[in-house]
C-alpha positions in Angstrom: 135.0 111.8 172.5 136.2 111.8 168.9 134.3 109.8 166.6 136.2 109.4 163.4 132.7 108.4 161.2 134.7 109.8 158.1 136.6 106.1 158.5 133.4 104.3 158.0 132.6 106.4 155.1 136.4 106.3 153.5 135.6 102.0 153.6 132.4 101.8 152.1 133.3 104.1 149.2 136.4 102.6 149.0 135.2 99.3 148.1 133.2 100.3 146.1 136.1 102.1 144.0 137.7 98.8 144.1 134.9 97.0 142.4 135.3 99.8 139.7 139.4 98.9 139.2 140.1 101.8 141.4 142.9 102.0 143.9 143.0 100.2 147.2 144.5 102.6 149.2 141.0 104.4 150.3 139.5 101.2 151.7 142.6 100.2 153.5 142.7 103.8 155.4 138.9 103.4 156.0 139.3 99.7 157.4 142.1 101.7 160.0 139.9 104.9 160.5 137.3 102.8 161.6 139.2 100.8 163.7 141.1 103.7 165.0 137.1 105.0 165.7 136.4 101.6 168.0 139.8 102.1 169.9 138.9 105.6 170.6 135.5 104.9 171.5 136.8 102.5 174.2 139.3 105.2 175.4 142.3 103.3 174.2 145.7 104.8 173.3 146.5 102.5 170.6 143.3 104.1 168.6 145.0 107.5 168.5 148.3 105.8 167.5 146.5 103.9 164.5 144.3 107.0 163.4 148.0 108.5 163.3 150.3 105.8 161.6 146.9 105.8 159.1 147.3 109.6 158.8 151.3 109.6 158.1 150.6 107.0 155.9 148.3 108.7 153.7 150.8 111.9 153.1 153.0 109.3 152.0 150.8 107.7 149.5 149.4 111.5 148.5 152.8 112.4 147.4 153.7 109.5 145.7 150.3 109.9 144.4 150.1 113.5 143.1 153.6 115.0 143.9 154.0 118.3 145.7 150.4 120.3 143.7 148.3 122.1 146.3 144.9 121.1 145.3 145.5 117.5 145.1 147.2 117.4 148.2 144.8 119.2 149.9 141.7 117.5 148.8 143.3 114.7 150.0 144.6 115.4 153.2 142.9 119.1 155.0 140.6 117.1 156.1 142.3 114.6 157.7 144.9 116.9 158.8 142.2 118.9 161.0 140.7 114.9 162.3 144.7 114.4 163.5 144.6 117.9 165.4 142.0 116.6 167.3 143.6 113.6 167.9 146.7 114.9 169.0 145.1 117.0 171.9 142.7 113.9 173.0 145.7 111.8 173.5 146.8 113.3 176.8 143.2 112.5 177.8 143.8 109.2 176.9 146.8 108.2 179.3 146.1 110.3 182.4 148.7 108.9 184.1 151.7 109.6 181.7 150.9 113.4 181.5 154.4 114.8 181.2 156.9 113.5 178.0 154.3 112.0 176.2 151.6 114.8 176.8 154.0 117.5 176.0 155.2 115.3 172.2 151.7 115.7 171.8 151.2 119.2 172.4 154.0 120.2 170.3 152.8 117.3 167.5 149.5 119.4 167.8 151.0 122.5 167.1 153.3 121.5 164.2 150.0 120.3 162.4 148.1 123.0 163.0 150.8 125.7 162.0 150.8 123.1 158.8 146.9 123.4 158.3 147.4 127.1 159.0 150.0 127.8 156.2 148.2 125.4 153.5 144.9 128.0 154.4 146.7 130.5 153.5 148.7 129.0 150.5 144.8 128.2 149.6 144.0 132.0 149.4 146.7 132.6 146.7 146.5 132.1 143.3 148.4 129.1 141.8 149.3 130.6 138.1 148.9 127.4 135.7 152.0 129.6 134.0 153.3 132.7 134.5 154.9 135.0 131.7 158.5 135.4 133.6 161.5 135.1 131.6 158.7 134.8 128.5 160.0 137.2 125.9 158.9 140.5 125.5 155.5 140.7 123.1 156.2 141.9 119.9 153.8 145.0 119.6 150.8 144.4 116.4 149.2 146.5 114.9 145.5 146.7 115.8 142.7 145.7 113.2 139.1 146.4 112.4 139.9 149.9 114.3 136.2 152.6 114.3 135.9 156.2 114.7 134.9 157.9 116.5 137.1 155.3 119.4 135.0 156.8 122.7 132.0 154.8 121.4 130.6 151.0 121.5 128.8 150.6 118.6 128.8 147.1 117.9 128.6 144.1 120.1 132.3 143.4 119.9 133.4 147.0 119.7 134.2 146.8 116.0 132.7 145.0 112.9 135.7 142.5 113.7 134.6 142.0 116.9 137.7 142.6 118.3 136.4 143.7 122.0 139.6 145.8 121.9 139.0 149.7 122.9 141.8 152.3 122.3 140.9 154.3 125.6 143.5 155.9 127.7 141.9 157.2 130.5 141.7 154.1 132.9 146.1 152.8 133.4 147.1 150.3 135.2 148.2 152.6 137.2 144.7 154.4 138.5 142.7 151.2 137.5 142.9 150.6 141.8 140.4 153.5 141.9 137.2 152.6 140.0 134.6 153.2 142.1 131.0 152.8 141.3 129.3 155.4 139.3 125.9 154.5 138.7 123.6 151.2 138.4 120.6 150.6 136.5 117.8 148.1 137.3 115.7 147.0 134.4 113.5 145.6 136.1 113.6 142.0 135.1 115.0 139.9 137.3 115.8 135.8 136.0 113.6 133.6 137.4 114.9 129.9 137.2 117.8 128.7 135.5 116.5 129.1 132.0 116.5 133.2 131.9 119.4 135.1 131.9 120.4 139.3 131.8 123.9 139.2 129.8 123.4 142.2 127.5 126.5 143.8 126.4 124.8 147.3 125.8 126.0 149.5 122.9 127.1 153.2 123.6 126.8 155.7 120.7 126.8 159.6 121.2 126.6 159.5 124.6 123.7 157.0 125.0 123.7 153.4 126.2 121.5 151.4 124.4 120.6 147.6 125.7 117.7 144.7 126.1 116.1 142.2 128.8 115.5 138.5 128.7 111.7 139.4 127.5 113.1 141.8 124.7 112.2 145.0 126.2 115.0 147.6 125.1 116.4 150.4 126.8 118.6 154.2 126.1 120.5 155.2 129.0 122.2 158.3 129.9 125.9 157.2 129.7 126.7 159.7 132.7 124.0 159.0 135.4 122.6 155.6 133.6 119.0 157.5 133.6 116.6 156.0 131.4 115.7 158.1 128.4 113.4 156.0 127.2 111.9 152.1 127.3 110.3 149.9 124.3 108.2 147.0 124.9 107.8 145.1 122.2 105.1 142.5 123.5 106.8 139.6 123.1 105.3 136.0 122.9 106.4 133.9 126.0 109.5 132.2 126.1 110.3 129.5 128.3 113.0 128.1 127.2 116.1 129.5 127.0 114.8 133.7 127.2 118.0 136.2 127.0 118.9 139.1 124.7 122.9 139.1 124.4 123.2 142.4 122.6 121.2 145.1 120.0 122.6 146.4 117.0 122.8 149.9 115.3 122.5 151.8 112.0 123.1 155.5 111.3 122.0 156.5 108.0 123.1 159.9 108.1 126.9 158.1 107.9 126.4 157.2 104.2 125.6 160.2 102.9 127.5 163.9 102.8 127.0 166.7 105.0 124.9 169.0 103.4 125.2 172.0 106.1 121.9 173.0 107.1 120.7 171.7 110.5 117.3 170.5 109.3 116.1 168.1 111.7 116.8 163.9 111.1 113.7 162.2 110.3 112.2 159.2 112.3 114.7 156.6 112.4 117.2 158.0 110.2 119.9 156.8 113.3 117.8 152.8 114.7 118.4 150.3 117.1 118.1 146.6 115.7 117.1 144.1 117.8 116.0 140.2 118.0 113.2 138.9 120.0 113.0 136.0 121.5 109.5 134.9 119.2 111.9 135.2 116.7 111.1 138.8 115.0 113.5 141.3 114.2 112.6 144.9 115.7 114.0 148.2 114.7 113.3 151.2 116.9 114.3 154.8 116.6 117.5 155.5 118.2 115.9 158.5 119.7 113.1 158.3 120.9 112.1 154.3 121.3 109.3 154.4 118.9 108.7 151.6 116.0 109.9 152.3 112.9 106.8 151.5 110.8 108.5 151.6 107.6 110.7 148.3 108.6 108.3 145.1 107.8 105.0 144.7 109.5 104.9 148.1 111.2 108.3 147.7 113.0 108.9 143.9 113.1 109.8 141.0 110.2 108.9 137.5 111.5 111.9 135.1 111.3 109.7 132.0 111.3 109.1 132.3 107.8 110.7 129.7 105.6 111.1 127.5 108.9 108.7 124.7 108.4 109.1 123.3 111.6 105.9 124.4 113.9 107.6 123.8 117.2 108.2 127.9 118.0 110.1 126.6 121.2 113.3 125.2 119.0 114.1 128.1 117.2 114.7 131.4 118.7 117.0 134.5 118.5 119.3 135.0 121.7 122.4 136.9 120.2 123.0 140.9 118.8 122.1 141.1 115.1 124.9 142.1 113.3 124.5 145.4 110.9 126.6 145.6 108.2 126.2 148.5 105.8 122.6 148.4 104.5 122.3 144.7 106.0 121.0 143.1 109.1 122.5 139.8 108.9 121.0 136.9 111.9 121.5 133.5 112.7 119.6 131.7 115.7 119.3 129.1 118.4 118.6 126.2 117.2 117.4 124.1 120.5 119.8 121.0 118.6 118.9 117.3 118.9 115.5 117.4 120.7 113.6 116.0 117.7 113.6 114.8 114.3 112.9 117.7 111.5 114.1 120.7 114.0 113.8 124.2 112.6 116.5 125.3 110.1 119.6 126.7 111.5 120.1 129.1 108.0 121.6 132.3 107.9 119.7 135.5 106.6 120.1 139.2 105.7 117.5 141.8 105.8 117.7 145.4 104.2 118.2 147.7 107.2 115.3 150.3 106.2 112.4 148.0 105.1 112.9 144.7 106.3 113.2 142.8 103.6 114.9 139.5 103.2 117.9 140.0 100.6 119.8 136.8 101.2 119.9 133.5 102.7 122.8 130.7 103.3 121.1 127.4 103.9 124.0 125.1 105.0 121.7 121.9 103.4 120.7 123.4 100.2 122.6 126.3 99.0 120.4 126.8 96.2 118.4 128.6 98.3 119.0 132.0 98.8 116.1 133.4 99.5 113.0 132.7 100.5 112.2 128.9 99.7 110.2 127.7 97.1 106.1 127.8 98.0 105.1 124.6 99.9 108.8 124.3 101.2 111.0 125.4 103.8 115.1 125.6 104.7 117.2 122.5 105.6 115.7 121.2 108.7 117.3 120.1 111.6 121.1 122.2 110.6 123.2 122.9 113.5 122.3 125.5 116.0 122.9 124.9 119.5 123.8 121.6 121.4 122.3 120.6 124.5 121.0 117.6 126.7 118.4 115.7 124.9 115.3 113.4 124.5 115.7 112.9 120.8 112.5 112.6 119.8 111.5 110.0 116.9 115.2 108.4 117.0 116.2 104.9 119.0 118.3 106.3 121.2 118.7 109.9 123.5 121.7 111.7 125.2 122.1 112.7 128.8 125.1 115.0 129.7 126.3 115.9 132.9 129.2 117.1 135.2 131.3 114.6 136.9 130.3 116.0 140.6 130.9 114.4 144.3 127.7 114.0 146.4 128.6 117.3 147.5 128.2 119.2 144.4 132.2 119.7 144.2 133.6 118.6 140.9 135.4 115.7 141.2 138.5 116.8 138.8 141.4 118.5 139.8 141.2 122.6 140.0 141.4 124.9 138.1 137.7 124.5 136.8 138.1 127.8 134.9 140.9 130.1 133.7 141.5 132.9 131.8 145.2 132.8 129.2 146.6 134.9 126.5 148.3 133.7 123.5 151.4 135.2 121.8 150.6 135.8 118.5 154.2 135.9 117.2 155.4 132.7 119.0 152.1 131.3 118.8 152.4 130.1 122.6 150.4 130.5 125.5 151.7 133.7 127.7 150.2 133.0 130.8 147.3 131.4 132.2 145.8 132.3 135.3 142.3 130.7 137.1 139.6 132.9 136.8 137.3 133.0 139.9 136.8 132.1 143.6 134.7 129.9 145.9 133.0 133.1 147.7 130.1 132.8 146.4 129.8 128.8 146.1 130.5 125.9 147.5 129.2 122.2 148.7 125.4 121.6 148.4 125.4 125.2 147.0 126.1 126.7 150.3 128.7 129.8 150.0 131.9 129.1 152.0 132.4 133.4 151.8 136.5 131.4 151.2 137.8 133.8 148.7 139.7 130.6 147.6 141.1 131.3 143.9 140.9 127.9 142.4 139.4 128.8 138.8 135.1 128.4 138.3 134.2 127.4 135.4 133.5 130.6 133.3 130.8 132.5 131.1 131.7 135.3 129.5 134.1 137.0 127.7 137.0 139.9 128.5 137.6 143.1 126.8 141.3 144.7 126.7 141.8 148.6 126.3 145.6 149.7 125.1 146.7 150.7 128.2 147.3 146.9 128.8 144.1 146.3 130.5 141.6 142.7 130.8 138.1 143.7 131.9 136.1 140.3 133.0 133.4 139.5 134.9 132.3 135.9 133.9 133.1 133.5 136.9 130.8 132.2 139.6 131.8 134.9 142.4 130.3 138.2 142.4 133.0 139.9 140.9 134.6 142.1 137.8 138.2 142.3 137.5 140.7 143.7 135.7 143.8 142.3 134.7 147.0 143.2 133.4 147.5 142.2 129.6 151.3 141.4 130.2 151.0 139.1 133.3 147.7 138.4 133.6 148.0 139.8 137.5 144.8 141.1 139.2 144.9 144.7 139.6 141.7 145.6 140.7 138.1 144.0 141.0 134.9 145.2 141.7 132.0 143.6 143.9 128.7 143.0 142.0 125.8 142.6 143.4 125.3 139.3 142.0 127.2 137.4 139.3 127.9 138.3 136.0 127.5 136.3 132.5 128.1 138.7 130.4 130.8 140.2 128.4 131.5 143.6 129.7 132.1 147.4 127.6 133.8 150.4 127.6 133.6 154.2 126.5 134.2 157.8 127.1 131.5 160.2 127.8 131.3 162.7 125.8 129.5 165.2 128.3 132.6 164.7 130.9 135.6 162.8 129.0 135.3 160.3 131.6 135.8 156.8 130.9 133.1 154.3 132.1 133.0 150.5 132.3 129.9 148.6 132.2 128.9 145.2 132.9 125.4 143.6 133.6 125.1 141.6 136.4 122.1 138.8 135.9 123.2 136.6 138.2 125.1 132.7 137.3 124.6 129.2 137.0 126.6 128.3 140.1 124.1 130.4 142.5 120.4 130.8 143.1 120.8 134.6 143.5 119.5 136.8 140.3 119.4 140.5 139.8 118.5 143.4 137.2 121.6 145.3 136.9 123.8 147.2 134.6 126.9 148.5 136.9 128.9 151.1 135.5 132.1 151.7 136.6 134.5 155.0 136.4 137.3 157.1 137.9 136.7 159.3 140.9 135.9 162.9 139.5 
């Protein structure tokens, strides 16, 4: 027999919504559910009738409620839908003696529902565009800025020194983009453990080498055509338990700044370096060649960035993001763990001289004066802003507790999409389209995947690249996916399976060994899922 428990559910959190000013209508179709539920129980017709004037009743209020939008609608009423199925084929049951009219109204009831759950399912699969770019005018074509030679590489965390993420690589159309397959992986090693840790390096590619970092600050060159490692450097970092990740490296070439003399006389140690943060807050510079300190940059490869900090709790100030090089200057920021305590570490903003490691500048958003190394016996503005978070506030009357507005269930309570992904045009300053970003494959209730490739948008980490073919390369969402997109419509052409999920911002190049264009993502694992991994995934065409 059915037993419609949902009713008894529906009333008691229906009053409750009353008592908070909500709307009366969920109590009301509890208070009928249930006694639909008794009727039933007792094997009476007039229960499946009730369940059924409670169920036509509550499309009527769902429209008037929400209109004709798929997700509200079927939050609302897939559930109760499938409860009315059952009802439908129980009635016959019900009235043994009146098998014929009534049973077959039933039957055909039954199948008019279920050809109606059947068709939402699948309306469910598709993606519901939040706006679409037809009849939008045609883009007016820009002119790209911040553009880098040679164009095949990666040699900043953004692609350019404007961090434009924008590649001018041909080889990959949205015409062949169908058939990236998988060209090699990498494992580092590392896997996250917890929530805290997290592998989102965007790796660099110069010259035919990938270069990249862990969550503990180990760094890595790769082979850009097999993703062999050429070489490792372990730094020996201090444990970090808080928030450990390494987003990015940086690079400097010294050979670009000066004239080609001709002879082939071999580059000394670390005339080309990789620049790297730590998370024990030190700056590291390695040589780009061979992974070995270069003992000429501060204390025998590493400058401490604790100096000037004042505050001696190490665990609110920490280095998570690629140090940016600019000419003869490593210029880095940090995480500032924000409104923990009173008298947090400083969030100031410094620049170091590439080749030795010393400090040349400061920018101390409390006391611009300084702009260098403070005064003995004092530090940089404490407490400036660095990173937000929840918090106990320490030494103040008060403390903040943040959180997402989520059912029992672990579903958020707002209406979907919880993540998309949009693109502005720049001449009419108006959004082009916007599309959700993600599925439910990977997720769902209690943390339980539903393996539903259901596309209502998950909230996102992560950024896209575009190439000028007209091509969107994200990973970023809670499934285990990376996806391309096309720039003009924001249509999915392609998407790749990851072995886990991916926070970070994906790369391109071309190798110089093959001319083959690659794509590269590393997949860490997300917030949404238990499931962590190691991996750097490339991607290219079939040779």
């Amino acid at each position: 027999m059915i037993t419609l428990l949902p009713g008894l559910f529906m009333l008691i959190a229906g009053v409750y919504l009353i008592t908070l000013s909500g709307s009366w209508y969920f109590a009301l179709a509890g208070l009928g559910m249930t006694v639909a539920r008794i009727l039933l129980v007792r094997r009476r017709l007039s229960g499946a009738l009730l369940y059924l004037a409670v169920f036509v009743a509550s499309i009527a209020w769902a429209v008037w409620d929400v209109g004709l939008a798929l997700w509200p609608l079927f939050s609302r009423l897939f559930a109760l839908a499938v409860l009315a199925l059952l009802v439908l084929l129980a009635i016959p049951t019900l009235a043994p003696g009146r098998k014929t009219a009534k049973a077959r109204l039933s039957y055909m009831c039954a199948l008019a529902v279920a050809v109606g759950l059947a068709a939402t399912f699948y309306a469910a699969l598709q993606p519901q565009p939040i706006q679409t770019a037809d009849g939008a005018p045609t883009p007016v074509p820009g002119k790209a800025v911040g553009t880098v030679e040679p164009a095949a590489d990666w040699r900043y965390f953004g692609h350019t020194p404007s961090g434009t993420r924008h590649a001018v690589l041909d080889k990959i159309t949205a015409q062949n983009v169908s058939d990236l397959k998988v060209a090699w992986t990498y494992r580092t090693g590392e896997i996250p453990k917890g929530s805290s840790e997290g592998h989102v390096v965007t790796p660099l590619h110069v010259d035919g080498v990938l270069y990249g970092c862990t969550q503990s600050s180990q760094l890595f060159a790769l082979d850009d055509e097999t993703g062999k490692e050429i070489w490792h450097h372990d730094p020996k970092v201090q444990t970090n338990n808080v928030y450990p990740r390494c987003r990015g490296v940086g690079y400097h070439d010294s050979t670009a700044q000066t004239s080609d003399s001709g002879n082939s006389v071999p580059a000394a140690a670390c005339t080309r370096r990789i620049i790297a943060t730590a998370v024990d807050a030190r700056l590291i510079a390695v040589d780009a060649q061979t992974g070995e300190a270069c003992t000429d940059f501060g204390d025998h490869g590493s400058v401490s960035l604790r100096i000037g900090m004042g505050s001696p709790d190490k665990e609110l100030y920490f280095p998570t993001a690629a140090p940016t090089v600019v000419r003869d200057l490593v210029v880095v920021g940090g995480l500032v763990w924000d409104n923990q305590k009173t008298g947090e570490p400083s969030g100031v903003v410094r620049a170091f001289n590439v080749r030795t490691g010393a400090l040349v500048w400061a920018w101390d958003l409390g006391n611009p004066a300084i702009t260098r190394e403070p005064p003995e016996g004092q530090g940089y503005t404490p407490g400036t802003r660095g990173h937000e978070g929840n918090a106990q506030q320490a030494g103040t009357p008060w403390g903040i507790e943040m959180g997402r507005f989520l059912s029992p269930l672990g579903i958020p309570c707002q209406e979907p999409p919880y993540g998309t992904i949009s693109a502005i045009d720049l001449a009419t300053r108006k959004v082009a389209w916007s599309m959700p970003l993600g599925t439910t494959q990977d997720t769902g209730p209690l943390g339980i995947a539903t393996h539903l490739p259901m596309p209502i948008g998950m909230p996102t980490r992560g950024g896209p690249v575009t190439t000028s073919t007209g091509l969107v390369f994200i990973a970023a969402s809670q499934d285990f996916y990376i996806r391309a997109l096309d720039v003009r419509t924001g249509k999915e052409l392609w998407k790749g399976r990851l072995p886990v999920g991916a926070e970070a911002t994906p790369m391109t190049y071309i190798s110089p060994k093959s001319g083959r264009q690659f794509v590269v993502i590393s997949a860490g694992g997300n917030s949404a899922t238990t499931k962590k991994g190691d991996y750097v995934v490339a991607y290219a065409l079939p040779q």
